[in-house]
N, C-alpha and C positions, 0 to 999 in steps of 0.2 A: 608232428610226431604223434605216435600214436602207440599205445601198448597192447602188445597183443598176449596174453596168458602170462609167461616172464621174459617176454623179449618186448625188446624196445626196435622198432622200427624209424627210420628218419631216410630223408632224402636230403635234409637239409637245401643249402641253395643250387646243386646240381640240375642242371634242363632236362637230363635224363633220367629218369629212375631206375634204370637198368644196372645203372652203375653199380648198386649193391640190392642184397638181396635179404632177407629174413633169414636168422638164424636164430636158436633159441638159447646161445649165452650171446653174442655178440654181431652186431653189424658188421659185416665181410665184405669185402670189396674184390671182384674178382680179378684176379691177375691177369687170364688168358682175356681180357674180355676189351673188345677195341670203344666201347665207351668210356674205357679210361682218358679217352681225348676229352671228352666232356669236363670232367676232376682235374686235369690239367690247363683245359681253358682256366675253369675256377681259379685253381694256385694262382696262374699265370697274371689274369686277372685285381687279384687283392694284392698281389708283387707290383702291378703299374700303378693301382692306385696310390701304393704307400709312396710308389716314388713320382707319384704326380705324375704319369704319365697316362696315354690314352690307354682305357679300360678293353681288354679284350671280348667282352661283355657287348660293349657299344659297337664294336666293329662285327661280333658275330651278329647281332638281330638286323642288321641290312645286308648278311654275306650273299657275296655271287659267286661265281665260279672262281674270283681270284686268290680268293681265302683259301681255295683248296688247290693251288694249279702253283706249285714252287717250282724254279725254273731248274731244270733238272740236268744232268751230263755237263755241265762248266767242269774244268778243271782251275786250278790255279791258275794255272796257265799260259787262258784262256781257250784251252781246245775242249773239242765238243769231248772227248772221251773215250768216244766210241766210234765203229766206222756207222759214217750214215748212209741207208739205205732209204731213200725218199720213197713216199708212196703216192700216187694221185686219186683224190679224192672226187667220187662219180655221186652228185646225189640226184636220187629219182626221185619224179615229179611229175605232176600233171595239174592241170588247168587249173584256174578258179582262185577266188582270193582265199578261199580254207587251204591250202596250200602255199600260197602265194607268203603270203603273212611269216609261217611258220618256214620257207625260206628265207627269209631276211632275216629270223633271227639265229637260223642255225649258219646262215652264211658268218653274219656278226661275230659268233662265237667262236668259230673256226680258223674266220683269220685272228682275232685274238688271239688264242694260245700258240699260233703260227707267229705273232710276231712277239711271242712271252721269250720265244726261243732262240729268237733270232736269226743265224748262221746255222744253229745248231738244231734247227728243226724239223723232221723228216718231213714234215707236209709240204707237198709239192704242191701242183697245181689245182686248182677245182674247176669243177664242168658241171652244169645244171644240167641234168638231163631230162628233157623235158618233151614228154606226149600231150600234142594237141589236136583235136580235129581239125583235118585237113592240113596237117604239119605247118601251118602258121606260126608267129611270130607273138610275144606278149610284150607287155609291157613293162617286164623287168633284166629283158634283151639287154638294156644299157648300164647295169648293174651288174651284170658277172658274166664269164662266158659260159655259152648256153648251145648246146645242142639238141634241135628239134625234131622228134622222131613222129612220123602222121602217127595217132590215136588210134586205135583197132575199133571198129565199128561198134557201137555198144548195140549186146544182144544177139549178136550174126557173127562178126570176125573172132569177138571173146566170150563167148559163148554165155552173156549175160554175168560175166568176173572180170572186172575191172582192174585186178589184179595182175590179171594177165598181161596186162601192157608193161611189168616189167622185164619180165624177163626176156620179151619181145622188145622192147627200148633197147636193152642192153645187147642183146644180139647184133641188132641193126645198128647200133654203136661200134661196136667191136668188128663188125664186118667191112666196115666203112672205112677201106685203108685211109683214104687222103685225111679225112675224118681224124683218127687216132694221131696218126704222123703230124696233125695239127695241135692236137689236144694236149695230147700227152707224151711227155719226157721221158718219163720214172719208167723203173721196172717192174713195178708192183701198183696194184689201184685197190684202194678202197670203196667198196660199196655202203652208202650212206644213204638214211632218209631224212625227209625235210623236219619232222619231227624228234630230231635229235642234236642236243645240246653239249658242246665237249665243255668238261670240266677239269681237263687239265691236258699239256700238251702230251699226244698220243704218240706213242711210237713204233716205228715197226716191227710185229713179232712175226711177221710170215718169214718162208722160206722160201723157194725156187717149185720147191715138190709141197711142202706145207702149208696152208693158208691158215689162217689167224680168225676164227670165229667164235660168237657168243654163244652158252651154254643155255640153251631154253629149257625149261625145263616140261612146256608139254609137247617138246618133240625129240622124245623119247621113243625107241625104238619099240621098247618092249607093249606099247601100248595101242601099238598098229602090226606086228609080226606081222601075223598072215598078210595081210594086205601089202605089206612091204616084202612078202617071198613071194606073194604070185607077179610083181611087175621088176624085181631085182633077186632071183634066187641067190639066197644064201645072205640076203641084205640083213634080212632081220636082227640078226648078232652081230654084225658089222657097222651097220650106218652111226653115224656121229650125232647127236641131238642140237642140230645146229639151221641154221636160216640162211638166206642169202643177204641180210645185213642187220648187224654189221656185219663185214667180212673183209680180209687184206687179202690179198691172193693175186700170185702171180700174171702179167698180162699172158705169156704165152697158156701157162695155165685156166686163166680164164675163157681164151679165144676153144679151147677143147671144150668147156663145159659147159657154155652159153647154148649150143644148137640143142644137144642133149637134155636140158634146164627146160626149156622152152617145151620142146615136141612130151617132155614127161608132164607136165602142166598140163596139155592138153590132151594127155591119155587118161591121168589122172580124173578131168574134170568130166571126161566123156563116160568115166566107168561111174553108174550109178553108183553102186557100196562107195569107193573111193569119194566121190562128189558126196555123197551126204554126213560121210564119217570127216573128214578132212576141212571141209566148211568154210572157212575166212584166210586160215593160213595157206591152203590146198597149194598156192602155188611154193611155200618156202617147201612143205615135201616134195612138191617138186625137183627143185635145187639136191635135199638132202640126198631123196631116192637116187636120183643120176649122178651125184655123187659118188654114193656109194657103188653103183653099177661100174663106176670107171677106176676104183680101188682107190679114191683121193681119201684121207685120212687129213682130220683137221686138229690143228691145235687148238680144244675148247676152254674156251675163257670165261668162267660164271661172272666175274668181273668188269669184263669189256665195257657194260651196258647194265643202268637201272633203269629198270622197267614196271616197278611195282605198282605206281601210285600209293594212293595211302592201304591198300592194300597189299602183308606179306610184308619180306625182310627185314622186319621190326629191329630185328637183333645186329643188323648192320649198318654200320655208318657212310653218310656219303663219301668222307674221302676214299675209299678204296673201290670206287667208281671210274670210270675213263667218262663214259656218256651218259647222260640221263636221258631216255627214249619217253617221253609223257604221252605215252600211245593210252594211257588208263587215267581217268581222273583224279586228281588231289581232293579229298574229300572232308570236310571236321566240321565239328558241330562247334558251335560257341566257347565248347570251353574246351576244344582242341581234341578231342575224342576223332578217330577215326570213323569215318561214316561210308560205310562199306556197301557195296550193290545197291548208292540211290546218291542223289544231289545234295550234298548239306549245307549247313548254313554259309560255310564261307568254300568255294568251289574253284579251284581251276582246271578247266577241263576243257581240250581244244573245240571240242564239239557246240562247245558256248560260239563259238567263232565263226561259222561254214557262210556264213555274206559279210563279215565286217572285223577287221582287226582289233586285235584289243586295245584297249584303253591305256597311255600312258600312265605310269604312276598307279597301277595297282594297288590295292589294301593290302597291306601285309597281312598272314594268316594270326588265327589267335596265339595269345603267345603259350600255348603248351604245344600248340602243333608241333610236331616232329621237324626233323633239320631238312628233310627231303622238299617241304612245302612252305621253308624259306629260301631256301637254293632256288627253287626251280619259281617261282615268283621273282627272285631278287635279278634271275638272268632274264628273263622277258622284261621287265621296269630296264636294266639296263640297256638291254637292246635298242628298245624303242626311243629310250630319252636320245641314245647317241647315233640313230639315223635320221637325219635331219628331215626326208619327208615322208618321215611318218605319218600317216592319213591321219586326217583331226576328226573323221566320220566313224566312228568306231562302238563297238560291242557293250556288252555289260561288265561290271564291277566282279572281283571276287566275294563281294557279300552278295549271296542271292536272299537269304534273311537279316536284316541288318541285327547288327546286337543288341540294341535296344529292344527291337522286337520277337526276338528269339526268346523262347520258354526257357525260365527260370522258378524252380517249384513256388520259393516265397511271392514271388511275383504275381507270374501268371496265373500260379494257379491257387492263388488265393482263395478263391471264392471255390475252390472245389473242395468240400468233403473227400470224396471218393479221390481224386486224385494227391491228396494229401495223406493219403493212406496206403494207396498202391505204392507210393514213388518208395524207391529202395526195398520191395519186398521181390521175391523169385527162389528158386523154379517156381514155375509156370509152366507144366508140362503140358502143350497146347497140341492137338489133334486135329483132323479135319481138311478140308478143301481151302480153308481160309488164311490156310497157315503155309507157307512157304509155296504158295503158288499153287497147293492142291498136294503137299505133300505127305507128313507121316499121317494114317488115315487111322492105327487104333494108338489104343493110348499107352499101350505099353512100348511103343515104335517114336511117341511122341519127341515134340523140339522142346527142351526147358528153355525158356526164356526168361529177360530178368526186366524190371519198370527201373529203369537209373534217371539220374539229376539229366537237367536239360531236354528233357523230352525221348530219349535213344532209351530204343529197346536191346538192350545185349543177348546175344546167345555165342553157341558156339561153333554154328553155321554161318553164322554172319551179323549183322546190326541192321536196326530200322527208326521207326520213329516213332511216337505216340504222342495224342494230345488230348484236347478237352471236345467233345459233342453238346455243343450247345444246345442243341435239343434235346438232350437225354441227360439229366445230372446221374443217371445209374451206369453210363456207357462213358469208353472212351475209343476214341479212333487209332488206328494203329494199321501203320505201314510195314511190313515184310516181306522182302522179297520178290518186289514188285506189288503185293496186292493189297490194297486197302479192305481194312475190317470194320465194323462196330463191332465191340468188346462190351457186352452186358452182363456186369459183375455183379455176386452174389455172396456177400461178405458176411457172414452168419457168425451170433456174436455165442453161441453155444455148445460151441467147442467142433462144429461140423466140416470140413474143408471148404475153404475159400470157392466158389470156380467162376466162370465164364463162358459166354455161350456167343460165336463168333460168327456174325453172317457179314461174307462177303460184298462189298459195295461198288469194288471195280480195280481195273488195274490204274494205277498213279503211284502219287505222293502222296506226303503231308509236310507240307512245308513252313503252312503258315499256323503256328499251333495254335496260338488264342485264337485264333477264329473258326478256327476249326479245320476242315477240309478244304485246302485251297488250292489241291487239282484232284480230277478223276478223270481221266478225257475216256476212257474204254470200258463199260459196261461188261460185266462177268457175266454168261448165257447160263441158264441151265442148270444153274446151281438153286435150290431150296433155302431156305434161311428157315433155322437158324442150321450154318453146316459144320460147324466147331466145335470142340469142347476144351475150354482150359481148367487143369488144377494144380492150385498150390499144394507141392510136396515140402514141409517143413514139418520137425516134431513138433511133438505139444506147447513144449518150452519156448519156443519160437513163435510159434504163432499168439502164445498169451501176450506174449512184448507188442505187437501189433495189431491185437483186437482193441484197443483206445482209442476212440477218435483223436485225433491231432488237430486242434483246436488253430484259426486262421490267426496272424499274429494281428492284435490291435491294429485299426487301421492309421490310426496316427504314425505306426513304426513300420510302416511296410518302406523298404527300400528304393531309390531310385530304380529304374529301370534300367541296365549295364554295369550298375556295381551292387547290383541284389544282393548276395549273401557273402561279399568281404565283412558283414557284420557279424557274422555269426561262422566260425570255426568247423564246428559241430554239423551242422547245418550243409556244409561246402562238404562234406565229407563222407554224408551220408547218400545210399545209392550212388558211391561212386566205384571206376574201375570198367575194366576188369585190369587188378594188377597182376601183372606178368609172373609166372609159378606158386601165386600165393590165393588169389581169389579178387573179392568183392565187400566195398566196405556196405553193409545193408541199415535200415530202419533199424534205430532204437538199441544200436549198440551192437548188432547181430555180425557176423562175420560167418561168407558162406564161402567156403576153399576147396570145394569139390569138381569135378571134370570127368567128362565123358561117363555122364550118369550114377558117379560115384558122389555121394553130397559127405560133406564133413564142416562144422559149426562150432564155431568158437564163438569171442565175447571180443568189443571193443571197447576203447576211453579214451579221451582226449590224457595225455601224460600231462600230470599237473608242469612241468616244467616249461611244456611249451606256450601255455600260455602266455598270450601279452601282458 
């Protein structure tokens, strides 16, 4: 608990803190707000305890898909409810164990909630659809059924986009009478990819004329116009902001838009402006643009599919998900902080995988991590314990820093002066080539940045990392946005502005913080050092709280390493955040609640109440 001027702030034992918010006569809990499942787990929770039953508590920190996937359309009955409209599910695929992997377990999960439901399931059949060079056979042929579409030549047939071989898969699927009339039953099919996990059973919302897709949000129309009226006039204000998967959609209807899909992919990728605006997705405007060209109008679902990683949708809860797509990395630092545009301590991310399956029995994420990076851990560990030949040759761990070794201020960074002083102080309104990749260049344009617990650098462009330079007790190292800096601070005890002076060391990480720099693999050309400038913007008042040295704690009481500062309250609390609509708890008591360049500063305490 913590007081902030005459309000008293608490989270109490809720996982979420969203759940209420500051007010200045009373803690509020919001009505509209779907973290109230979280304060319901709670109740729910202390009600099984008292009557001796298992704790909702214990069943949520190893939840998978099933905690969230209640079997849905039963009547008393026993009838499904509803009329059922099957759909068959098509997932594309291509070669190689990075693919391979993440097939088995979205096969696993599919038939699971296929058999949550029983009778009453719309999932029909499934078909691997699967591009290989030289249309060969693999070795997971005996595992599900699989149709093999030859591979487009890389370079020459797909014009160096590898992507391309979807929509060309699905064409030459769909073209393939004997093919179809084998495959598939249903009137409607689903397009799926191997990177996607159902988390509860899905049902079908297409029509005959309507197909059922997810609402993307950067493919939006308004954000390509032109480019979307010179290859589809009049698309621009029409087209739907949607992908070719997920997607339900009619078979007859799909057999029309697969040739159309196709041949716009390859206009698209042949048109310079098009190919260089377009980039990764180029073939889903594919899909979207001919689409649109053919007046099909989609029912978009922001819903359908989580796609965020630990990046984005903070405000929403996994149940009101169908899929979780982990196209983006799960990302947190040790103490469960979102670790946004870099690797953190504890990491799931498919990309850790492209030669070797993951590892059975994953580490679970820190326990603040969000519910998105127990889910989606708890459904991979599932997976893999329950396909029996699961490869025993496999990948790395989700800690890529272990916690022991992971920076903690009392800790690590004991022995620094200088970083015993920075940590919980900011803005830091930093300038220059060395800061966001070569980005804001004068200083009124500047990034504020903030030195928080655990080594993360906060702003409001994104998070990075900082740590100690062992060769320089005046310097600290620090990741943003891909680029590693040395930060040579000038902390003037004369009432002067703090600043820093940033030269560039290369493009990496910093992973490993006591030691310093523990990768840089790309050298930065052409840059001068020093090419940065950082300054602290704080009043007077402010900065006098933080011109004291902060003295190293006795070495007799320095903490274990991985339960560092459970001793100390105060300490846990301080440079920490960012809390959502309120700010940042800072050094020495300081409280900075200001956004998008607006600062405003209050005062923090521990409420004597809470004290143990």
């Amino acid at each position: 608990a913590v007081l902030m001027g005459s309000a008293l702030y608490t989270h109490g034992s809720l996982q979420h803190t969203e759940a209420a918010h500051i007010s200045y006569t009373a803690v509020v809990v919001r009505p509209d707000s779907r973290q109230l499942f979280s304060a319901a787990a709670s109740v729910a929770a202390a009600a099984a305890a008292a009557a001796g039953e298992e704790s909702m508590d214990d069943v949520g920190e190893g939840a998978t898909s099933t905690t969230l996937a209640p079997v849905a359309g039963m009547t008393a009955g026993g009838g499904c409810g509803r009329k059922l409209r099957p759909y068959h599910v098509l997932i594309t695929s291509s070669s190689g164990t990075y693919q391979a992997w993440q097939t088995r377990i979205m096969y696993y999960h599919i038939t699971k909630q296929k058999r949550a439901e029983g009778v009453c399931s719309e999932i029909g059949g499934i078909t691997r659809l699967l591009t290989m060079p030289g249309g060969r056979n693999d070795s997971l042929m005996g595992h599900m059924p699989t149709y093999v579409v030859k591979e487009l030549i890389p370079g020459r047939e797909d014009l160096g986009f590898v992507v391309m071989n979807r929509p060309h898969s699905v064409k030459a699927f769909m073209e393939d009478k004997a093919a179809l009339a084998k495959f598939v039953t249903e009137e409607y099919i689903m397009i799926a990819e191997t990177d996607h996990v159902w988390l509860r059973p899905l049902h079908n919302f297409a029509t005959a004329s309507v197909p059922h897709a997810f609402h993307f949000g950067y493919m939006e129309a308004q954000f390509q116009k032109p480019l979307i009226e010179r290859f589809c006039p009049g698309g621009g204000d029409t087209m739907d902001p949607v992908g070719p998967s997920p997607l339900t959609i009619h078979v007859d209807l799909l057999k029309k838009l697969v040739g159309p899909w196709l041949a716009m992919s390859y206009k698209l990728k042949m048109d310079p402006d098009a190919d260089s605006k377009l980039g990764w997705v180029l073939e889903m405007w594919g899909y979207s643009v001919s689409s649109t060209c053919l007046g099909v109008k989609h029912l978009v679902d922001p819903e359908f599919q989580f796609e965020g990683g630990s990046i984005g949708s903070h405000e929403r809860m996994m149940e009101m998900f169908k899929i979780f797509h982990y196209t983006y990395g799960v990302e947190y630092s040790v103490a469960g902080v979102p670790m946004e545009l870099q690797v953190g301590h504890w990491s799931l991310d498919k990309r850790h995988y492209g030669r070797a399956f993951p590892p059975r029995n994953l580490s679970p994420p820190p326990l603040c991590a969000e519910q998105r990076a127990r889910l989606l851990v708890g459904a991979f560990n599932e997976a893999s314990a329950n396909i029996p030949d699961w490869p025993s040759t496999y990948g790395p761990d989700t800690w890529r820093v272990p916690p022991a070794d992971a920076p903690l201020p009392v800790h690590a960074f004991a022995n620094s002066a200088l970083a015993r002083r920075v940590v919980g102080t900011g803005p830091w309104r930093w300038a220059g080539a060395g800061c966001c990749g070569g980005g804001a260049q004068d200083q009124d344009n500047a990034i504020p940045i903030f030195f928080m617990r655990d080594g993360l650098i906060w702003s409001e462009v994104g998070t990075g990392a900082w740590g100690l330079d062992t060769n320089n007790a005046e310097a600290l190292l620090v990741t943003f946005i891909t680029v590693t800096s040395r930060l040579t601070f000038q902390l003037k005890a004369d009432g002067q502005p703090w600043t820093f002076e940033a030269s560039p060391l290369g493009r990496g990480d910093v992973t490993g913080f006591a030691g310093g720099v523990h990768k840089v693999p790309r050298a930065l050309r052409g840059l001068s050092s020093p090419t940065g400038h950082g300054e602290l913007v704080a009043p007077t008042a402010v900065l006098k709280r933080w011109l004291a040295d902060v003295p190293a704690p006795p070495e007799g009481e320095l903490p274990k390493a991985g339960s560092a500062e459970q001793l100390n309250h105060a300490a846990r609390l301080e440079g920490s955040g960012f809390y959502r609509t309120w700010g940042c708890l800072l050094r020495a008591g300081v409280v900075w609640r200001g956004r998008h360049f607006a600062d405003e500063w209050q005062l923090w305490q521990l409420a004597p109440d809470s004290l143990p």
